[in-house]
N, C-alpha and C positions, 0 to 999 in steps of 0.2 A: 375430619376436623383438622389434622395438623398437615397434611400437603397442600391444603387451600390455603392456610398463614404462610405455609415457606412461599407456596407463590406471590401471595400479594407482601410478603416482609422482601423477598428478594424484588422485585418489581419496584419497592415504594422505595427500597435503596437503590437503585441504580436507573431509575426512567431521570432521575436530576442531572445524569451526568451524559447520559447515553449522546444526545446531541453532539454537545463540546469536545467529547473524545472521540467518536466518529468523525468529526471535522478535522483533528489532527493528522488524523490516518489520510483524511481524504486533500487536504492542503498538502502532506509530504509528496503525494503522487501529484499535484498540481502546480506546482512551483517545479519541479523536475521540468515539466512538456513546458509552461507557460516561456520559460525563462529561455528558452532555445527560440521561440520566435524574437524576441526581441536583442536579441546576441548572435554575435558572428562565433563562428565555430569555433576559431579559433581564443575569443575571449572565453568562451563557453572552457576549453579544455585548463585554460588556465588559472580559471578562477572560480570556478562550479562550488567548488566545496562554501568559500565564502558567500557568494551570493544565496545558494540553498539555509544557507546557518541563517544569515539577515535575513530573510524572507520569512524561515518560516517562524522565526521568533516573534516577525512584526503580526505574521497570520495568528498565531495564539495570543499576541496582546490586544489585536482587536479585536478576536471573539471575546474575550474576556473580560475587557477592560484595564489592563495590565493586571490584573487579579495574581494570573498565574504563568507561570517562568517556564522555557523548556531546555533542556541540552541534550547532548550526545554525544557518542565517542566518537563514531566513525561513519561518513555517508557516502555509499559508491552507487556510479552508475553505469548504466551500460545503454550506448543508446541504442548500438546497432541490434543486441534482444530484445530492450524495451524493460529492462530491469533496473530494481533500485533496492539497494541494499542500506538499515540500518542500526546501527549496535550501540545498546545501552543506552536506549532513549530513557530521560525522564521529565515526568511533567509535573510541579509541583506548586504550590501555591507562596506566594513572598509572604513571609512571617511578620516583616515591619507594617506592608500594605495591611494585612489582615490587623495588626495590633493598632493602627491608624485608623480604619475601619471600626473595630470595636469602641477606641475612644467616643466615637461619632454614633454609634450606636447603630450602626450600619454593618453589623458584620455577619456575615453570611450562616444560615443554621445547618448547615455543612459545609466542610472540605475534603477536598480529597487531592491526594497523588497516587501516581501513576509511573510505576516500572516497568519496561520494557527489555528485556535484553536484546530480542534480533526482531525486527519488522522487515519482511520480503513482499519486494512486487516482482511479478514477472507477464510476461506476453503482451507489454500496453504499445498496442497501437498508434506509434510515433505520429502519423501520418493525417491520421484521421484526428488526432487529440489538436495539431496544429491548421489543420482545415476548417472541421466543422466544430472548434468546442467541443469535441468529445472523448471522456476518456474511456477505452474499451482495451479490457485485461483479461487474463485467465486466471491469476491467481493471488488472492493477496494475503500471507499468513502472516499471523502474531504470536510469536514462541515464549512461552511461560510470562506471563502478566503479573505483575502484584500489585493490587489495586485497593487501597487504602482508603475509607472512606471514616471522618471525624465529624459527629454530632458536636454544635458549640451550643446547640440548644438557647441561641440569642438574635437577636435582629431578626431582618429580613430574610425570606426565601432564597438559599443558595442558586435558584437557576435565574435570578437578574441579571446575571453576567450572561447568559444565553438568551439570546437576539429569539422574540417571541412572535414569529411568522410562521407562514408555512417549513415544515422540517425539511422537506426536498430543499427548498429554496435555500435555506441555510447552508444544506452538505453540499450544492454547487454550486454557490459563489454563480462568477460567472459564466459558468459551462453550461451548458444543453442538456448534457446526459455524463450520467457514471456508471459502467457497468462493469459486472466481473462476474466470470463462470463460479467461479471459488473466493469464498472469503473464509478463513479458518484462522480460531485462535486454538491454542493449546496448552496445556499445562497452565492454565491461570491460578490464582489463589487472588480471595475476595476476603476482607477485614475490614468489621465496622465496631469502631468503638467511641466511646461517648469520651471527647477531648478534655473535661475539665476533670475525670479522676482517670482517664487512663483505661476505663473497665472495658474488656472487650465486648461486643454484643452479640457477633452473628462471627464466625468462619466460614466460607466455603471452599472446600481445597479442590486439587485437580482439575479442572471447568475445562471443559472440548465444547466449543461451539463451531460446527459446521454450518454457513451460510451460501445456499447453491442458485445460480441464477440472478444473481442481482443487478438490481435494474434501480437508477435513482434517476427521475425524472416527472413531468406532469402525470404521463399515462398511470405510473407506476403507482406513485401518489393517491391515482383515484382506484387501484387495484384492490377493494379488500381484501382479496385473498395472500397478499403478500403479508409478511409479518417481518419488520427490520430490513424492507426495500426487497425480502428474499420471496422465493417461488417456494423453497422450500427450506427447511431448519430443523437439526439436529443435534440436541445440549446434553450430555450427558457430564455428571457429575459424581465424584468420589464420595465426598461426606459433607454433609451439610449440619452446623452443631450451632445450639444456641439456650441460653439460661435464661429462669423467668427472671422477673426484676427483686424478685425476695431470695431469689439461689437455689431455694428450695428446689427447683428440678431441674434436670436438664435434657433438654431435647435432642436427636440426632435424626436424620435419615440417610443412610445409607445406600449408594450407587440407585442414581438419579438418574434417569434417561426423559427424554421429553422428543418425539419423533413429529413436525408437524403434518409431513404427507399423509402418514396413517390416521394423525390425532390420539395417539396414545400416549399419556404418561406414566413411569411406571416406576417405582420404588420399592427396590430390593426389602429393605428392613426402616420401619420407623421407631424410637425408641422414646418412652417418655419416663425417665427415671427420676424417683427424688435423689436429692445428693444426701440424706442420712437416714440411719436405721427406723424401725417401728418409735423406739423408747427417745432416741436422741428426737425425731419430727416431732412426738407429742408433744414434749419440752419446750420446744423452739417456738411453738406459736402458743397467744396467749388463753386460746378456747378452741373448743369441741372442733374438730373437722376432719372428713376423706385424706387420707393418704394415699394417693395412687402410684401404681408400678405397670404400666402396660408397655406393649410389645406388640406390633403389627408386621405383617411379612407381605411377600409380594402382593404390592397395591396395586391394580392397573385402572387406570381412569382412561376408558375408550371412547373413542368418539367425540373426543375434544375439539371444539371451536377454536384454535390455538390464537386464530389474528384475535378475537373478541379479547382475548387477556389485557392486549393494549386497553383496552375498555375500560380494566377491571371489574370484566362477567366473564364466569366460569359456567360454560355452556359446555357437558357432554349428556352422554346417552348412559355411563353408568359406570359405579367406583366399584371394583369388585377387590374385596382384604382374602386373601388365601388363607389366613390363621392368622391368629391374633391369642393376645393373653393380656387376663384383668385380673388384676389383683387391687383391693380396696381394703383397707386397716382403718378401723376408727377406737376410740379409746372413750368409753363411756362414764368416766370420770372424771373429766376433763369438764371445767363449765362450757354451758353452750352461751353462743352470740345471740344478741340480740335482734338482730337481722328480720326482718319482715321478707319472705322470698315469693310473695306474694308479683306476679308476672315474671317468674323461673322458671316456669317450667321447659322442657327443653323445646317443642316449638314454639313457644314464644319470646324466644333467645335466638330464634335464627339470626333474626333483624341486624342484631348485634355484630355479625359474624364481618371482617375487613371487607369482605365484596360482593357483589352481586352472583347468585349463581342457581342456574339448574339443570340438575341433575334428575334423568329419569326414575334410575333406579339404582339404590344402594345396597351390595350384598356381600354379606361376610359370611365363609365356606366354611370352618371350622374353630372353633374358639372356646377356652377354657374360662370362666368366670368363677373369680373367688373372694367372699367377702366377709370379713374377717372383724367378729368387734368382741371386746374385752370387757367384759361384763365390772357393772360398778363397785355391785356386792359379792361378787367369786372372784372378780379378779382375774378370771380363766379366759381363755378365748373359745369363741366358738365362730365354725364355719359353715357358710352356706354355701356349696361348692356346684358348678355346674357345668357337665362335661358335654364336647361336640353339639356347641351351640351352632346352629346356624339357624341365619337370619334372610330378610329382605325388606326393604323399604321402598316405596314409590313417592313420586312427587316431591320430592326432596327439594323445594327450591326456598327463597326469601324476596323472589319477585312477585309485586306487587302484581304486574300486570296479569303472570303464570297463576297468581291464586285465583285473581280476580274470576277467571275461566276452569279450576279447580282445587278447593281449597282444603281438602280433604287428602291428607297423608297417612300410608296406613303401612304399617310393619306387622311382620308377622316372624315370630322367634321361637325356634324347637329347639331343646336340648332333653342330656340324662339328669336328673336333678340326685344328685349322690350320686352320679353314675350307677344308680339303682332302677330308677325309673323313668319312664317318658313324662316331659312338662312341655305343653305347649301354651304360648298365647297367643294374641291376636292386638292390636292397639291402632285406635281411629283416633287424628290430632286433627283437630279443626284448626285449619290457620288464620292468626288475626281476630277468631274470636274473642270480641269483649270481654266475655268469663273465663275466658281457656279451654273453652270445653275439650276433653276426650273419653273415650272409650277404651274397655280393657276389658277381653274376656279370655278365659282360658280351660284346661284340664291341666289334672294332677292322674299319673298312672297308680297301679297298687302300687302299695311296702310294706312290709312288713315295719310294724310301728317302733317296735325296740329301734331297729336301726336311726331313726333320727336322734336320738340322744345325745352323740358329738354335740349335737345345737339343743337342745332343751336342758342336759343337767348346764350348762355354763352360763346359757345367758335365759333359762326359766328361773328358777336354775330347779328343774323338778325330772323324774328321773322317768319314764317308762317301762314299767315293769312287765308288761304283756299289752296285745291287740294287734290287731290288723287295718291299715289303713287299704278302702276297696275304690279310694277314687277321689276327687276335688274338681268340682266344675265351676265354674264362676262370670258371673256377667255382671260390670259395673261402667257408671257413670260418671267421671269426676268433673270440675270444675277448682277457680281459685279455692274456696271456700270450703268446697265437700264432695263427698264420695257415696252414691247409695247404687242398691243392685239387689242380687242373690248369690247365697253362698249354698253351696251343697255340698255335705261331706258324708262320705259312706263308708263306716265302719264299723268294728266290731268288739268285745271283748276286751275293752279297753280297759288297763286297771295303769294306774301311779304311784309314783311318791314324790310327795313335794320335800325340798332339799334346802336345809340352812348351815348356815358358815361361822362357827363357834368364831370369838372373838383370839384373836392369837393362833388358830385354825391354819392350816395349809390346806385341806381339801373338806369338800362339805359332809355334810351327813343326814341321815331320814330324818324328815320332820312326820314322824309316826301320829300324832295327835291330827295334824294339818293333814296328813294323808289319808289318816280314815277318814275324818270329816270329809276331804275331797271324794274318794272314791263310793261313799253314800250318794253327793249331791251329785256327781258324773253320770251322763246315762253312757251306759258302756255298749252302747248300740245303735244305728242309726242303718235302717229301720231296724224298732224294738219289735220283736213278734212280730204281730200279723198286723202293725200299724204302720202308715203310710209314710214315705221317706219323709223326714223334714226338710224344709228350706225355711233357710233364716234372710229376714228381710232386712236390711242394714244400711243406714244413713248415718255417717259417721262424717263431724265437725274436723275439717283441715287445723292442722297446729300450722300457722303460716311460718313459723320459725322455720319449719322441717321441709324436705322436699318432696316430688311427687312418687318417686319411692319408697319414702316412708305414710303418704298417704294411703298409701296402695294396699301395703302390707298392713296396715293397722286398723284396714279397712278388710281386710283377706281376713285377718285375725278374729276382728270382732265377727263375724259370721261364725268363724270356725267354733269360736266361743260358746255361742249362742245355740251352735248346735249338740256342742256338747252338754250342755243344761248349768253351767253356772255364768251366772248374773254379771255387771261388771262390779256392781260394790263388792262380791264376795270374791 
């Protein structure tokens, strides 16, 4: 979920400008060679610095449209290496234009500048660049970038200032070809905030982009396999941090690599934290909902299609999470929304997702799940805890075409459920289904029964007093609407006590009348003697308020119910 939006949020903020500031780069090394053919050497030594300033101001005003302004401190050349040195470039947008612009209602729905402190060319082939139109270099690096990009959230599209042809044609002007062994920026930092309050949106700090072999020209152009003119690209990233638009969480990943040769990308730590405690988040929102705290570790997405990104389709062979941690709080006093979640369920929410993508297969190696709700009438929390989860998913895509030829996605998830016993399921999601259909089947290992009570005195809120749980197998059918199947539970010797919460009470106590009545109408056995196992047959109506989580379980429930031998009115 969250390294597919960092790619398509970082992508959707920087594919508006990538042209324009490539062009800068590539105009500085072009006005250097152009300007020697049309000058004698000697004007050439005496007047370089001026004629390079004029030039390349007039090159940014015409990409632009005088939009945006450039300067610099310092530009040296060297002709006899083929070097070009320069310090404390910046490119930034004219504030009058833009405030003229908006009067007109013409104003751009981004801006951005552009710090530079040192841009380096070196090994460009004086010879050939004044012969054939060609520039051909070894190395061109861009040392610590700050690159500022401003949402005005008005007018027109920010890239009307950028000439809408072919992109090669654009970055050579009138040249043939541009190449270079090496292109490296380093030390960048990336800031996107929304101009009219200031809020930040997205930081990305440290950014190393390695681009090797590059080639700009027709052939290159029709290369798919190039991705930003390169043969091959290497980005690696420090921390990547960004807030929802209610505050309420906030996101990080930490140390970012993206390798195009191998096709791997790989993410050290993902983080999705809310910004306030259990008590403060219930507060803060006006009804019932998930609070989440999770935690992802080494992600590696292998076999990545990297040129397809330009696409925005994320084509690999498979995400694999090394450990991860779920934590979920909900507060059952809280009123609930009124929300119809009716086409929520999670594969039919793919569609939704910023881009196109598929993925073979999705697998998480070890992970902690813990979900945690506060009972209305105890007031207590209780936990459903579940330890070294691992999983697997296939088919993982939200291409039409990919369903069209297989529309069946199926996950399969083991863990310890208490860390006491083995739980496994199994889940078949039909994609595109008109109804939503899926399937959901599974087993529950033994436990002894007392040990669930953490989760039944708080949120039954009734107490188990003795029995033995010998097993839970399950095979169900859902859809929008409803859930039916079989439920089998095998157990034994089961006795209780149901549990009430004196008024002014801090903890609860026996509801002795309600517990013997219960433990009469309870069958404390499943098989009783020498009668045959039950199985409860169960068609239980969707609350469409709630999700298919809670379909599930209250569908798991009602069987377990039914085999215990009380009714639902009683």
């Amino acid at each position: 979920m969250s390294s597919l939006t960092m790619l398509s949020a970082l992508k959707s903020h920087t594919k508006n400008i990538r042209t324009s500031k490539f062009s800068i780069i590539l105009y500085s090394i072009l006005i250097v060679l152009v300007l020697g053919v049309a000058a004698t050497l000697l004007y050439w030594h005496t007047h370089k610095n001026a004629i390079i300033k004029n030039e390349l101001e007039k090159a940014i005003a015409k990409t632009n449209s005088g939009f945006y302004k450039i300067s610099y401190q310092d530009m040296k050349v060297n002709e006899d290496s083929g070097s070009l040195s320069v310090l404390n470039m910046n490119v930034f947008y004219d504030s009058l234009g833009y405030a003229l612009a908006a009067q007109n209602d013409e104003a751009p729905s981004m801006l951005f500048r552009v710090y530079i402190p040192e841009i380096y060319v070196e090994g460009v082939k004086t010879q050939r660049a004044l012969l054939n139109k060609e520039i051909v270099g070894r190395k061109l690096e861009i040392k610590n970038p700050v690159i500022d990009l401003q949402y005005t959230y008005s007018g027109k599209d920010s890239v009307r200032n950028v000439p809408t042809g072919e992109i090669y044609r654009q970055v050579l002007g009138n040249l043939d070809l541009v190449q270079m062994d090496t292109i490296l920026i380093t030390g960048a930092q990336l800031r996107t905030s929304n101009k009219r309050t200031g809020r930040l949106i997205i930081a990305v700090n440290n950014i190393t982009i390695s681009l090797l072999k590059v080639r700009v020209d027709s052939l290159a152009y029709a290369d798919s396999s190039r991705l930003l003119f390169a043969k091959d690209m290497h980005i690696q990233i420090d921390k990547i941090a960004w807030a929802s638009s209610s505050n309420l969480y906030h996101y990080t990943a930490n140390d970012v690599s993206l390798n195009s040769g191998t096709g791997d990308l790989r993410i050290k730590e993902f983080l999705f934290k809310p910004g306030l405690n259990e008590n403060a988040f219930v507060n803060a929102i006006p009804t019932q909902d998930d609070r989440f705290d999770f935690a992802f570790n080494n992600i590696i997405l292998s076999g990545l299609d990297v040129p397809r990104l330009t696409d925005e389709y994320l084509d690999a062979e498979s995400l694999t999470i090394g450990s991860a941690r779920f934590n979920i709080y909900r507060d059952l006093a809280r009123p609930r929304d009124k929300k119809n979640r009716v086409g929520h369920y999670p594969h039919q929410i793919l569609d939704d997702m910023p881009l196109l993508f598929n993925i073979r297969s999705l697998n998480i190696l070890n992970a902690f799940l813990e979900y945690k709700e506060r009972s209305r009438i105890t007031r207590q929390s209780g936990k459903v805890q579940f330890y070294n989860v691992g999983g697997s998913l296939s088919n993982f895509t939200n291409d039409k075409k990919k369903i069209a030829q297989n529309n069946i996605m199926r996950a399969t998830i083991t863990s310890s459920f208490l860390n006491k016993t083995p739980f496994k399921t199994n889940w078949v999601f039909y994609l595109l289904h008109p109804k939503g259909r899926f399937s959901l089947s599974g087993n529950v290992g033994a436990i002894d029964a007392t040990q669930l009570n953490p989760l039944t005195e708080p949120m039954g809120p009734a107490s188990i007093k003795k029995g033995h749980l010998n097993g839970v197998e399950f095979n169900l059918e859902g859809s929008n609407y409803n859930m039916n199947g079989d439920v089998k539970v095998l157990y034994n010797d089961l006795k209780l006590a149901l549990l009430e919460k004196d008024k002014g009470a801090t903890e609860t106590d026996k509801k002795f009348l309600m517990s013997f009545l219960a433990n009469i109408v309870i069958k404390n056995d499943n098989p009783n003697n020498n009668e045959e196992v039950r199985v409860a047959k169960v068609n239980h109506a969707r609350d469409t308020n709630r999700s298919i989580f809670n379909l599930c379980w209250k569908t798991l429930f009602e069987g377990i119910r039914e085999t215990v031998g009380i009714k639902k009115k009683q």
